[in-house]
C-alpha atoms as one frame of an Amber mdcrd trajectory, in Angstrom:
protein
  81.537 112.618  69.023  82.679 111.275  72.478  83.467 113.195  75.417  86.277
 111.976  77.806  86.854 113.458  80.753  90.802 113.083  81.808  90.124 113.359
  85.178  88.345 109.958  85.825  89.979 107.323  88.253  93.481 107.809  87.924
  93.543 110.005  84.791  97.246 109.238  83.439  98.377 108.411  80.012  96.572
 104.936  79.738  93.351 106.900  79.214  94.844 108.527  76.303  96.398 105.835
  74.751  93.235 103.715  74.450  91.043 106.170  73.907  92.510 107.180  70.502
  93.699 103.688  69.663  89.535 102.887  69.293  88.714 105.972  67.919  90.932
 105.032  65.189  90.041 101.929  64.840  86.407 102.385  64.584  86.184 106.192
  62.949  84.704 107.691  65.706  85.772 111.529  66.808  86.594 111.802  70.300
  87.806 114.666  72.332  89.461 114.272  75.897  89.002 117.399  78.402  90.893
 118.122  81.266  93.977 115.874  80.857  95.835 114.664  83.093  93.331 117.297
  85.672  93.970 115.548  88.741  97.603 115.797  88.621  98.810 118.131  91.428
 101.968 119.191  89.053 102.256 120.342  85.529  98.752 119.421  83.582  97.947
 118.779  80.253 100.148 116.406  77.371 103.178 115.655  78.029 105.601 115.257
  75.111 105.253 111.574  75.271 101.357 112.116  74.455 101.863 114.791  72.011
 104.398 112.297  69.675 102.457 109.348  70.209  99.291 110.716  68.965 100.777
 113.019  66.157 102.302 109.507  64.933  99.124 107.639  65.216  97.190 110.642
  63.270  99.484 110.565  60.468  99.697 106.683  60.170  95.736 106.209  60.614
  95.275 109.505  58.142  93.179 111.622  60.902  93.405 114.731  62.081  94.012
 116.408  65.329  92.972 119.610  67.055  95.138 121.133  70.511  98.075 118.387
  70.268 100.857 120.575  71.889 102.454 120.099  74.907 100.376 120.759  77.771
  97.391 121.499  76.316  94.380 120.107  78.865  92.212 118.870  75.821  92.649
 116.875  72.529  90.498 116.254  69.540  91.188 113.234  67.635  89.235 113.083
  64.161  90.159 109.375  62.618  90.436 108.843  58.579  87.463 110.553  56.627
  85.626 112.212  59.304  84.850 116.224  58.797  85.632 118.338  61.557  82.217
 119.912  60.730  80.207 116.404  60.749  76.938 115.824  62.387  77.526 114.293
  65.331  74.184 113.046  65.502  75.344 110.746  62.735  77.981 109.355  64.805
  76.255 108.152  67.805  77.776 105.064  69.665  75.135 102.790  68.438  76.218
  99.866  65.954  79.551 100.861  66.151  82.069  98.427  64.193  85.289  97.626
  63.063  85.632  98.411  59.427  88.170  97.925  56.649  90.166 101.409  57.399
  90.197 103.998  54.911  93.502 105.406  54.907  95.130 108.640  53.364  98.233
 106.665  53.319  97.999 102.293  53.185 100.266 100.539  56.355 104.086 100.659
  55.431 105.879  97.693  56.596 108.504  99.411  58.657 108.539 102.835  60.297
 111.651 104.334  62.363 110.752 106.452  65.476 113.453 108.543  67.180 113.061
 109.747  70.252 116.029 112.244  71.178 115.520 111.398  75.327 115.113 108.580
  77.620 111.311 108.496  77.152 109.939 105.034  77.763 109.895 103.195  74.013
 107.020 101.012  75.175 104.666 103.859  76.262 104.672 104.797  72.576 104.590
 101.152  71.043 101.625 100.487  73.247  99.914 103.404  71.526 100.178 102.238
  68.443  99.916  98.431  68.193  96.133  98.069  68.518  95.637  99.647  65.222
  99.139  98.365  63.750  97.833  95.074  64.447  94.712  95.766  62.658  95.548
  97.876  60.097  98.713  95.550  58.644  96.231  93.054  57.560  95.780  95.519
  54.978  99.169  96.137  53.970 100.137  96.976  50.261 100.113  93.740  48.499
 103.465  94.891  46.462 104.722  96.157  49.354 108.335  93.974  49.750 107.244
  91.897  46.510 110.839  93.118  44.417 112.864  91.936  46.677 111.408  88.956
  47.416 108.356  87.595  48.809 105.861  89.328  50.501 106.696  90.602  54.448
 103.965  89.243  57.072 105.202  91.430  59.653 104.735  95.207  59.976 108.630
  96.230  61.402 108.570  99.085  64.046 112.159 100.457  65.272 111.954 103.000
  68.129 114.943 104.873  69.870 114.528 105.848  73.535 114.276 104.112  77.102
 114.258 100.944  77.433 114.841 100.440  81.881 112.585 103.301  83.252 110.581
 104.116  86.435 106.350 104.232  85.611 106.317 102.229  82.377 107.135  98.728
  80.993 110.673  97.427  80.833 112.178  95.641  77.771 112.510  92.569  79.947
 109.082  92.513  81.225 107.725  92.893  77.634 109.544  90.290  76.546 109.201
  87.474  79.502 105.971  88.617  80.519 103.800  90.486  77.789 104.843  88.936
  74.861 104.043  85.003  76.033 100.668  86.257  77.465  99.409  88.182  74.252
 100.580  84.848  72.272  98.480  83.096  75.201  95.530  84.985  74.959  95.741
  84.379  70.893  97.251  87.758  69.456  99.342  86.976  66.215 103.145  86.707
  67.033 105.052  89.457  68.289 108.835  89.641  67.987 110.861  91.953  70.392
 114.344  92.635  69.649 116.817  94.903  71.542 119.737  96.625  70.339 120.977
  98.213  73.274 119.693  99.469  76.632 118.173 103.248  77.308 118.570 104.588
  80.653 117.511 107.706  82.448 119.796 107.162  85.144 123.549 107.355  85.914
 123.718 109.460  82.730 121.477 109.413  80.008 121.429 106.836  77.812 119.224
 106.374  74.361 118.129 102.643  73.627 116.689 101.117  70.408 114.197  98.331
  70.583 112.966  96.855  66.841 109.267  94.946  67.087 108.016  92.832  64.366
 104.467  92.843  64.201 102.094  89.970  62.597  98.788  91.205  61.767  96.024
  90.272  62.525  94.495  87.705  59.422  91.551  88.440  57.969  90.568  84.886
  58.516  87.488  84.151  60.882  89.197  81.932  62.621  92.525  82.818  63.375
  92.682  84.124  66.444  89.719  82.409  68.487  90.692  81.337  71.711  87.921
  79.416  72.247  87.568  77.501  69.535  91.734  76.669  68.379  92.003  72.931
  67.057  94.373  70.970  68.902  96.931  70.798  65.972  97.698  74.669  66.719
  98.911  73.983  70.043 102.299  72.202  70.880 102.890  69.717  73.981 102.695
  72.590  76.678  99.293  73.849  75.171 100.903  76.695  74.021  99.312  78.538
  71.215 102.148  77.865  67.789 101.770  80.742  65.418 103.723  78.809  62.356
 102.206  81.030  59.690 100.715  77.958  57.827  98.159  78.677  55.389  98.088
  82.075  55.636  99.083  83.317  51.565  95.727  81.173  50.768  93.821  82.405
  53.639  94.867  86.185  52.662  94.224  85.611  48.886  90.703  84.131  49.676
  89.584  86.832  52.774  90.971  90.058  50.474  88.978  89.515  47.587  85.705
  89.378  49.344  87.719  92.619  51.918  86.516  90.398  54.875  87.707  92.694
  58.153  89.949  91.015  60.538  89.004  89.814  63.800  90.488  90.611  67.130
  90.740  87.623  69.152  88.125  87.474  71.853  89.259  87.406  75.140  87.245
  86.279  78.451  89.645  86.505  81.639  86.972  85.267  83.665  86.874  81.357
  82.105  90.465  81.033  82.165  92.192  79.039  85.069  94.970  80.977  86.377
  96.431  77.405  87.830  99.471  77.709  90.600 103.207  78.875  90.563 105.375
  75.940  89.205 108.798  78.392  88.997 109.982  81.767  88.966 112.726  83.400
  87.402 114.795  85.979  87.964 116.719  89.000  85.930 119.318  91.330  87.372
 120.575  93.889  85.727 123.346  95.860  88.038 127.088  96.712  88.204 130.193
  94.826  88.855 131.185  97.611  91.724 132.426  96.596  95.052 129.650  97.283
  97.660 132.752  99.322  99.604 133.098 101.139  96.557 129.309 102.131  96.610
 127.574 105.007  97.850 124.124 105.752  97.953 124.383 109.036  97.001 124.831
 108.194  93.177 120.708 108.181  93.465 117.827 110.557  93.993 118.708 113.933
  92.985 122.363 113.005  91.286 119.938 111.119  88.626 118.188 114.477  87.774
 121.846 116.319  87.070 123.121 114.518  84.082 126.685 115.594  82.825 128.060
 115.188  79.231 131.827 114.314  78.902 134.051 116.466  80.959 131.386 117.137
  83.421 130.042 119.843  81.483 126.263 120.325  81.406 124.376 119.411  78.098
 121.453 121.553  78.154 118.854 122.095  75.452 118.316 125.455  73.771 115.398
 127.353  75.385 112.880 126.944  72.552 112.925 123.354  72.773 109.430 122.871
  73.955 107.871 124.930  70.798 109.050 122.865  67.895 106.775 120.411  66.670
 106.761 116.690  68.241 106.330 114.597  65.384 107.725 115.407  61.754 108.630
 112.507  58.661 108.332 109.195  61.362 110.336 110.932  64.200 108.924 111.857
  67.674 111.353 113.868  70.157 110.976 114.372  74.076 108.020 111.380  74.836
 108.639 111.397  78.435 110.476 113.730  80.284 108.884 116.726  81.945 110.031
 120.213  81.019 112.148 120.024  83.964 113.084 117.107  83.473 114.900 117.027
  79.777 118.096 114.971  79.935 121.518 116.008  79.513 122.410 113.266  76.835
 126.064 112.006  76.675 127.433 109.445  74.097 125.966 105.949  75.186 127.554
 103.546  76.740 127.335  99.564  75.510 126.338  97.326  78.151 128.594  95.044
  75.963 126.108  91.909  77.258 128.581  90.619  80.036 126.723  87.783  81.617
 129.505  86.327  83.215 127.055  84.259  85.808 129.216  84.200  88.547 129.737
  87.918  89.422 131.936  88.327  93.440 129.102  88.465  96.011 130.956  91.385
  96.981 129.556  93.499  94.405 126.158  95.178  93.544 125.030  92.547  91.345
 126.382  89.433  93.015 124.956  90.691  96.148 121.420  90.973  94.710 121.649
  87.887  93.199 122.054  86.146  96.474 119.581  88.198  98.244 116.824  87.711
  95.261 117.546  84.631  95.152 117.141  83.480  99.085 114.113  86.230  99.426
 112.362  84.405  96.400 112.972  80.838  97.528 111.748  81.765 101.671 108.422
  83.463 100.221 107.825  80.443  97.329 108.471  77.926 100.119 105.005  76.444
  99.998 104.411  72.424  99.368 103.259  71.265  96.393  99.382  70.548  95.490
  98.378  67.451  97.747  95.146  65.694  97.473  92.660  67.417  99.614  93.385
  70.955  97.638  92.022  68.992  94.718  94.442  70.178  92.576  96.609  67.949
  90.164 100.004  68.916  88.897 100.793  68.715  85.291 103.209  66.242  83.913
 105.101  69.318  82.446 105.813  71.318  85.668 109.080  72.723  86.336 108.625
  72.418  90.259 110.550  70.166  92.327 109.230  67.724  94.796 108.997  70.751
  97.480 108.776  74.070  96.003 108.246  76.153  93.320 112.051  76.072  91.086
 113.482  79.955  91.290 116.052  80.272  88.343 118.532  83.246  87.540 116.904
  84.320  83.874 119.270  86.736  83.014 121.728  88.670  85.069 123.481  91.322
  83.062 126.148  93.985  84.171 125.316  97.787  83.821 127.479 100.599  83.414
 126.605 103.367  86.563 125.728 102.331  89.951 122.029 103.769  89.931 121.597
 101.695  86.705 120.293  98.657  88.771 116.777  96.924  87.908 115.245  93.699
  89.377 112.318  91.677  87.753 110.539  88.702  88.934 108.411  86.462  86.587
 106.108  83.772  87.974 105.770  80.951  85.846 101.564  79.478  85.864 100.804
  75.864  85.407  98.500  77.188  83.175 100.997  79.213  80.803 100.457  82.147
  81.878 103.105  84.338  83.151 102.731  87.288  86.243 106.006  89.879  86.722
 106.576  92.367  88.950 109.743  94.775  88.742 111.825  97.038  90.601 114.152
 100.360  89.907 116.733 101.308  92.007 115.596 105.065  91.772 112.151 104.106
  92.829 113.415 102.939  95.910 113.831 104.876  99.215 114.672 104.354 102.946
 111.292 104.569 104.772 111.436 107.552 107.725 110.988 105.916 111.030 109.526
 107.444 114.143 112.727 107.387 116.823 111.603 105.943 119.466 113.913 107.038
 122.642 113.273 103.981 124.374 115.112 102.347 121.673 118.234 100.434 123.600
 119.271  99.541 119.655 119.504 102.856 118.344 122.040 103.354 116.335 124.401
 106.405 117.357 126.098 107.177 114.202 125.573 107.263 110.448 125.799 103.829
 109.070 128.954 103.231 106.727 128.311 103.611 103.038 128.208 100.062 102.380
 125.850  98.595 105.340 123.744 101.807 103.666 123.549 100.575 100.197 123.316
  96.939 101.487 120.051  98.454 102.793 119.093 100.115 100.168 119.689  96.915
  98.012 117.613  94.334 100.774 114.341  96.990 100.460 114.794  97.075  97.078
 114.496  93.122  97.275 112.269  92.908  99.642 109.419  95.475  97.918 109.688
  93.588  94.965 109.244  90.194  96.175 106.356  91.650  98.285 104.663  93.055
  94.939 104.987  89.413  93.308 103.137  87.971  96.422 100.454  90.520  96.306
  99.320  88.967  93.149  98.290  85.905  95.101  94.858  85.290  96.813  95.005
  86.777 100.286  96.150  84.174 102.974  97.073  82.099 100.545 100.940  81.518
 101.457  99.897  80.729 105.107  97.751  77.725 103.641 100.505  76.751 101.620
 102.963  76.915 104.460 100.972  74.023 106.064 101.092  72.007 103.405  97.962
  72.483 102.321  98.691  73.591  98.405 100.956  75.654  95.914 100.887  79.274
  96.035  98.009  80.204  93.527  97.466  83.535  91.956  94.365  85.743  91.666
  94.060  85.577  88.268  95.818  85.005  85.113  97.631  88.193  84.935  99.367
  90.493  86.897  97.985  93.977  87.927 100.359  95.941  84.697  99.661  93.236
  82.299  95.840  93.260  82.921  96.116  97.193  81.960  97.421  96.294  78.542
  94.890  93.602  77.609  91.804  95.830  78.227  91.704  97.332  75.072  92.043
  94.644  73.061  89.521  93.055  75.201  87.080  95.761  74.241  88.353  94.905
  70.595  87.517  91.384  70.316  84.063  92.050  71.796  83.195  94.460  69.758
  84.243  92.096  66.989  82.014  89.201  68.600  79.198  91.910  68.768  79.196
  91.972  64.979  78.354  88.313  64.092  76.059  87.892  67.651  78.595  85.570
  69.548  79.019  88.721  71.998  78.729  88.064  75.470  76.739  89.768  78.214
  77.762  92.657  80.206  77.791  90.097  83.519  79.681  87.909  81.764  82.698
  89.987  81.419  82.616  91.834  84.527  85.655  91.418  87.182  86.198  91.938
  90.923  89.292  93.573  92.676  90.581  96.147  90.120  93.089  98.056  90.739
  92.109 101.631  90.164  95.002 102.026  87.278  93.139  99.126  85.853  89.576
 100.061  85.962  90.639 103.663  84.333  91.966 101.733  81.431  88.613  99.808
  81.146  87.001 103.247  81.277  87.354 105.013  77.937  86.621 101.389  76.157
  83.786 100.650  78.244  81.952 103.713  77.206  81.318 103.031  73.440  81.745
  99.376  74.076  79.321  99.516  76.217  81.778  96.934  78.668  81.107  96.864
  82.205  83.778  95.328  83.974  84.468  97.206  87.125  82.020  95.916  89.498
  80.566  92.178  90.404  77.203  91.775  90.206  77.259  88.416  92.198  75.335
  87.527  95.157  77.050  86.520  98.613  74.830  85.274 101.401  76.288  86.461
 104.760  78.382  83.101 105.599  79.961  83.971 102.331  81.721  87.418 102.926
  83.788  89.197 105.189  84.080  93.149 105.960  86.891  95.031 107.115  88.162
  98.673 107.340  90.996 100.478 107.673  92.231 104.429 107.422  94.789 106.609
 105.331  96.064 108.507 108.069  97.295 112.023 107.848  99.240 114.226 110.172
  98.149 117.732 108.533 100.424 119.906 110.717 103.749 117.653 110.079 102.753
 116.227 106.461 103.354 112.976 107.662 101.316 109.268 106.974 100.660 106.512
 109.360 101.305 103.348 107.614 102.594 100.274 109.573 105.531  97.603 108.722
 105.409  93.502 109.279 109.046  92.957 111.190 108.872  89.540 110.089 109.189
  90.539 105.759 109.401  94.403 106.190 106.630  94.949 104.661 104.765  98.626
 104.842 100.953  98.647 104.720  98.113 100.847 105.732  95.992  99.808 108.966
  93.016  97.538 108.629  91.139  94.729 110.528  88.034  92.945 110.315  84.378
  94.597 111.644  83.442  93.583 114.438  79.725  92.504 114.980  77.429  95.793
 115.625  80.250  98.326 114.517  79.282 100.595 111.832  81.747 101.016 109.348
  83.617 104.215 110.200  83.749 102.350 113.948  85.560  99.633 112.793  87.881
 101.640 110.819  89.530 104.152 113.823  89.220 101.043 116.032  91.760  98.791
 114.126  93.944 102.099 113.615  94.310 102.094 117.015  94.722  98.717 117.707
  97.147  98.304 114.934  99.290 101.301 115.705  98.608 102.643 119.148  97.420
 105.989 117.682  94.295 107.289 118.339  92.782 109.165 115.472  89.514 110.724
 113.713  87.871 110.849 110.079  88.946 113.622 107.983  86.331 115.456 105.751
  87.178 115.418 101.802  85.821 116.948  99.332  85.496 114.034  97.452  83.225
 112.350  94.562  80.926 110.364  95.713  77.855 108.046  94.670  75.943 108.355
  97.959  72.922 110.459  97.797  72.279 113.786  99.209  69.837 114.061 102.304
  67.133 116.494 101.035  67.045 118.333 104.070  70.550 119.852 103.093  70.504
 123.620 101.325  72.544 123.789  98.006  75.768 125.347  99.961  75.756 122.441
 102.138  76.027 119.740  99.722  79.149 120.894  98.687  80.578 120.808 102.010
  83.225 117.959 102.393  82.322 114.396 103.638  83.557 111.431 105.259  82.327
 108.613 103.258  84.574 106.025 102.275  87.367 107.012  99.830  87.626 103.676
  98.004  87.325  99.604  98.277  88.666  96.860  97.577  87.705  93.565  96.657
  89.594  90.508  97.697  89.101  86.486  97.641  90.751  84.202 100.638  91.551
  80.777 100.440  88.267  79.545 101.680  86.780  81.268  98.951  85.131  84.061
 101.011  84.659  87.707  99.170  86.705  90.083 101.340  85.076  93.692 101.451
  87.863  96.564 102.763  86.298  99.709 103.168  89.000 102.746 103.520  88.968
 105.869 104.705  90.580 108.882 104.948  91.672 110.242 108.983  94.000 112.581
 110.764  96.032 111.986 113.387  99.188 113.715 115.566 102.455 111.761 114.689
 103.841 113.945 117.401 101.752 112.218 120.199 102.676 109.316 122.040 102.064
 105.750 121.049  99.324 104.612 123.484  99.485 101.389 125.187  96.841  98.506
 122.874  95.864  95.372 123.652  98.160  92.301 122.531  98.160  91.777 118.660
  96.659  88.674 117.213  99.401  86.117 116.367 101.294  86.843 113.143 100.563
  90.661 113.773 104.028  91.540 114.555 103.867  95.214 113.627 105.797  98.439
 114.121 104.434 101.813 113.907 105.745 104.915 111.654 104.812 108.511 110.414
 106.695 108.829 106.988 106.527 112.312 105.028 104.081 112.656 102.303 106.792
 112.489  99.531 108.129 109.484 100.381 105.022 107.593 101.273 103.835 106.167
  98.204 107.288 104.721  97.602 107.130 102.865 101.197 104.354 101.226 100.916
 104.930  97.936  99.400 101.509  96.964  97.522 100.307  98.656  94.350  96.473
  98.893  95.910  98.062 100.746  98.991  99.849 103.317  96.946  96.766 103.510
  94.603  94.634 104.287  97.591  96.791 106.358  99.644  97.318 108.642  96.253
  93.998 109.427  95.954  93.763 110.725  99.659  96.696 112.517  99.472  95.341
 114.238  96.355  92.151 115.617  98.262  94.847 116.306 101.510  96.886 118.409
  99.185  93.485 120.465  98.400  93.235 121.041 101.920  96.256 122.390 102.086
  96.143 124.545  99.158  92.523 126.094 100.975  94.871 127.110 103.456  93.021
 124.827 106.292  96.170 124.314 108.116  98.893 126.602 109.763 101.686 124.917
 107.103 102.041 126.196 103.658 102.022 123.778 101.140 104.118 122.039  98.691
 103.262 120.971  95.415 103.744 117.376  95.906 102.095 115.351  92.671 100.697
 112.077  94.662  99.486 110.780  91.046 102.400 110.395  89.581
């Protein structure tokens, strides 16, 4: 049997997910401890966990052990295994993908209900890995009375389809749904029925998926080795269904497994941005009309008709999860359950030309400006050695910025932004906003300040702000998927704005697993690859803890770069995750020319050790002089022997994660961070001139809102984490303040 351990890297749901996806996949028992452990709030499954899995045992025929609804640990026995089985006999070694042995064989359509808001794609990304294998199985008769027989597996599932923390139903269908297709997964269909919001009353959506499965032909599926005649003009992958009775009739009677494609990030050429597009999805209100209280806590007070309360009866939380194809409560906390009301049709009102006066003409204009100013890079010219395809979609000058889809909502917290970056390549990168995710960042007043502002701002210059950061963090997250520096190369000229890879940092989370899929399949017939050859740099921690759970009985190593780099060929800097223990404050730092928010960091100088280099460029970078801050954190570095047993346990100051970038030139970029503690009540201290571009203003924001300042996912990743360990200290008691149970992980 494996043993997981919930608590590694960022320990959320993903874990979960993929962990019993492959244990049902490839029969092997696996039980998960201490779930969701690092979470500073309510521990344990959430209802979203307990359906998913309950689903997945009775489709797959397994068994389960401790699936309730905050239970810390989970036993997951797949089809045929004995609870009593020696686990000797199921060691790691040789393990395969088999033809499944099922109680029950793969229906081809299943209804889920969910009875709240909970996000529909959390739950359909549970289950499509073994869908997708498992349908190429399906019942033979199955469909044959009607008609011929179905090649698709149907899935309907009620519940949210526009919600904070998971996948939206645009970005799975402009951005997941191409890639998978690009990286050679059979065709996936995505159809929506209506919307499912969580905001500005609740509001249940129903999405219906139609799922190919994977053939059982050897070849279908192979990225590498696809004849030209299954790819159209664009080099797009066609998935016409051609030959595929003969191919089934041939492959089931010698029960020939399928094969998951096999995927190799690493050989693919990401290429440069020829366009991006644009969906908006906001109301027709007047911006006068608008108030910005309709957010934040107004969102977690949901009224039925009549403004009457719809609560749910106490026992709620005891029933069972998952009973005949219907899962209730996936996502909301116990706290959190919804007050449903009758929904209300978005009625599909693209009228394309909505007043600029209201919310949604107003972001339109400002998404569309932002977008154009941060794509406004040259095209490829002949030094950067790149050539542009005949089929690009950019102009002469820049990258072409389209409105996709702009859609009116009902509620004025119902407001959702997503940008998609088309690839020369193919390949597609998003990056999306919610309205509720959005706050105004707490600024230091500075009394010196001859603009101060000496009144409350009017309601509509406030939700014109609200709207512009909302723009502006989103636009900020799209450019983070580019190579560092690269925009200030392209701004001379010198080439198109590239991106670090082929995917963005939430799509690479969902093509892990079936990464670990398709090598395991490759394993089988010898054309696996080496552990170096599938390794990556620079992943972001949500990423490399949904690498984790395959990578163990995989035996896939992709979170670290083996690589050499001679010391012309790398650069180090360091930077600090302030804290202000006393105040509960963090010291992060804003660009005035894009608003961006940011933690300090600079380059090492030569001779500084590490930790120097780190307070330095605080300092430097935000006038604040400030120290490390011990953590009682994990930690590879070995123990002096000349500490005693009680010291070793004493908290450290060793670097609390880093990162790995590439710049333009092609240089590896080391950032060392640490964690630090500082007085946000002490004067900014006069520093030395900033370099040129480093236009930056200084500002303590409370540990709440933090996380939701910041504008790049790594920053929020790594500021999490040392918030985490801060809200242990406080919790020891090791300052004056009491402490609030803030949960920086979620």
């Amino acid at each position: 049997m494996l043993h997981l351990d919930g608590r590694t890297l960022e320990g959320g749901g993903q874990l979960l997910r993929n962990a019993l996806a492959l244990s049902a996949l490839t029969g092997r028992p696996v039980k998960i401890s201490r779930i969701r452990g690092r979470r500073a709030g309510a521990q344990g499954l959430r209802r979203s966990h307990t359906a998913a899995v309950q689903f997945l045992a009775e489709v797959c025929g397994g068994r389960i052990v401790g699936a309730r609804v905050g239970s810390p640990e989970v036993t997951f026995y797949p089809r045929g295994i004995a609870e009593d089985e020696d686990e000797e006999n199921l060691s790691l070694d040789g393990l395969q993908l088999h033809p499944l042995r099922m109680g029950s064989p793969i229906k081809s359509e299943y209804n889920i209900r969910l009875t709240t808001p909970g996000s529909i794609f959390l739950i359909f990304q549970a289950l499509y890995p073994y869908l997708l294998y498992a349908g190429a199985g399906m019942d033979d008769e199955e469909g044959t009375s009607d008609g011929p027989r179905q090649n698709f597996i149907k899935l309907n599932i009620t519940g949210g389809t526009n919600l904070s923390f998971s996948p939206s139903y645009d970005y799975v269908t402009q951005v997941l749904v191409p890639n998978f297709a690009k990286l050679g997964l059979p065709r996936l269909s995505v159809k929506l029925g209506h919307r499912g919001w969580s905001s500005g009353g609740v509001q249940i959506g129903s999405v219906s998926f139609e799922i190919e499965p994977l053939s059982t032909s050897s070849t279908v599926g192979e990225t590498n080795d696809r004849s030209e005649q299954d790819k159209d003009d664009q080099g797009q992958t066609r998935y016409d269904g051609s030959g595929d009775e003969d191919k089934r009739s041939h492959q089931a009677s010698s029960f020939a497994p399928p094969k998951f494609p096999h995927i190799s990030l690493k050989n693919l050429d990401p290429g440069f941005i020829t366009k991006v597009d644009i969906t908006i999805l906001a109301p027709d209100t007047l911006l006068e009309q608008a108030t910005t209280s309709s957010r934040s806590r107004g969102d977690r007070h949901r009224t039925g008709r009549g403004g009457k309360e719809k609560r749910y009866g106490a026992k709620r939380s005891e029933r069972q999860h998952h009973s005949q194809a219907t899962l209730y409560d996936p996502e909301l906390d116990e706290d959190d359950t919804g007050y449903l009301e009758a929904p209300i049709p978005d009625g599909g009102d693209i009228d394309g030309s909505p007043s600029r006066h209201t919310i949604r003409g107003f972001l339109e204009d400002a998404t569309v400006k932002r977008v154009t100013r941060a794509m406004s890079h040259r095209q490829p010219s002949a030094a950067s050695g790149q050539q542009v395809p005949p089929q690009s979609t950019s102009t002469a000058g820049n990258p072409a910025v389209n409105i996709h889809t702009t859609e009116r909502t009902h509620g004025d917290s119902r407001i959702y932004i997503l940008l998609v970056a088309h690839t020369s390549t193919g390949f597609r990168l998003g990056r999306d906003k919610q309205y509720a995710d959005v706050h105004e960042p707490e600024v230091k007043n500075n009394k010196h300040n001859k603009n101060k502002k000496t009144g409350p701002a009017k309601p509509q210059e406030s939700m014109k702000s609200l709207l512009e950061r909302m723009v502006d963090t989103c636009v900020a997250d799209l450019i983070s998927e580019f190579p560092e520096d690269q925009l200030d190369g392209g701004a001379k000229g010198k080439s198109a704005p590239k991106t670090k890879g082929c995917l963005d940092t939430y799509m690479r989370d969902q093509v892990v697993v079936f990464q670990a899929l398709g090598q395991l399949g490759a394993e089988e017939t010898g054309e696996g690859h080496t552990p170096e050859e599938t390794e990556e740099a620079g992943l972001s921690l949500h990423s490399q803890t949904a690498i984790w759970a395959p990578a163990l009985p995989l035996k896939i190593t992709m979170a670290c770069n083996r690589s050499l780099h001679l010391s012309h060929s790398f650069v180090i800097s360091c930077g600090t995750v302030t804290v202000d223990l006393i105040h509960k404050k963090l010291l992060l730092i804003t660009w005035r020319t894009t608003g961006e928010c940011f933690l300090p960091k600079g380059r090492k100088d030569i001779g500084e050790t590490l930790e120097q280099t780190a307070l330095r460029e605080t300092f430097e970078e935000t006038g604040h002089r400030v120290e490390l801050l011990p953590l009682r954190i994990q930690t590879l570095a070995t123990v002096p022997a000349i500490l005693d047993s009680a010291e070793k346990h004493n908290k450290i100051t060793e670097p609390v994660a880093v990162q790995q970038r590439v710049t333009k030139e092609g240089a590896l970029k080391i950032i060392f961070w640490f964690a630090a503690k500082g007085n946000s009540a002490e004067r900014q201290e006069k520093r030395e001139v900033q370099q040129e571009g480093e236009d930056f203003d200084t500002m303590w924001v409370s540990f709440e809102d933090s996380l939701k300042t910041l504008s790049f996912d790594d920053d929020r990743q790594i500021a999490g984490e040392v918030l985490h360990h801060v809200q242990a200290l406080l919790v020891e008691g090791e300052t004056k303040e009491q402490s609030e149970d803030f949960d920086f992980h979620a």
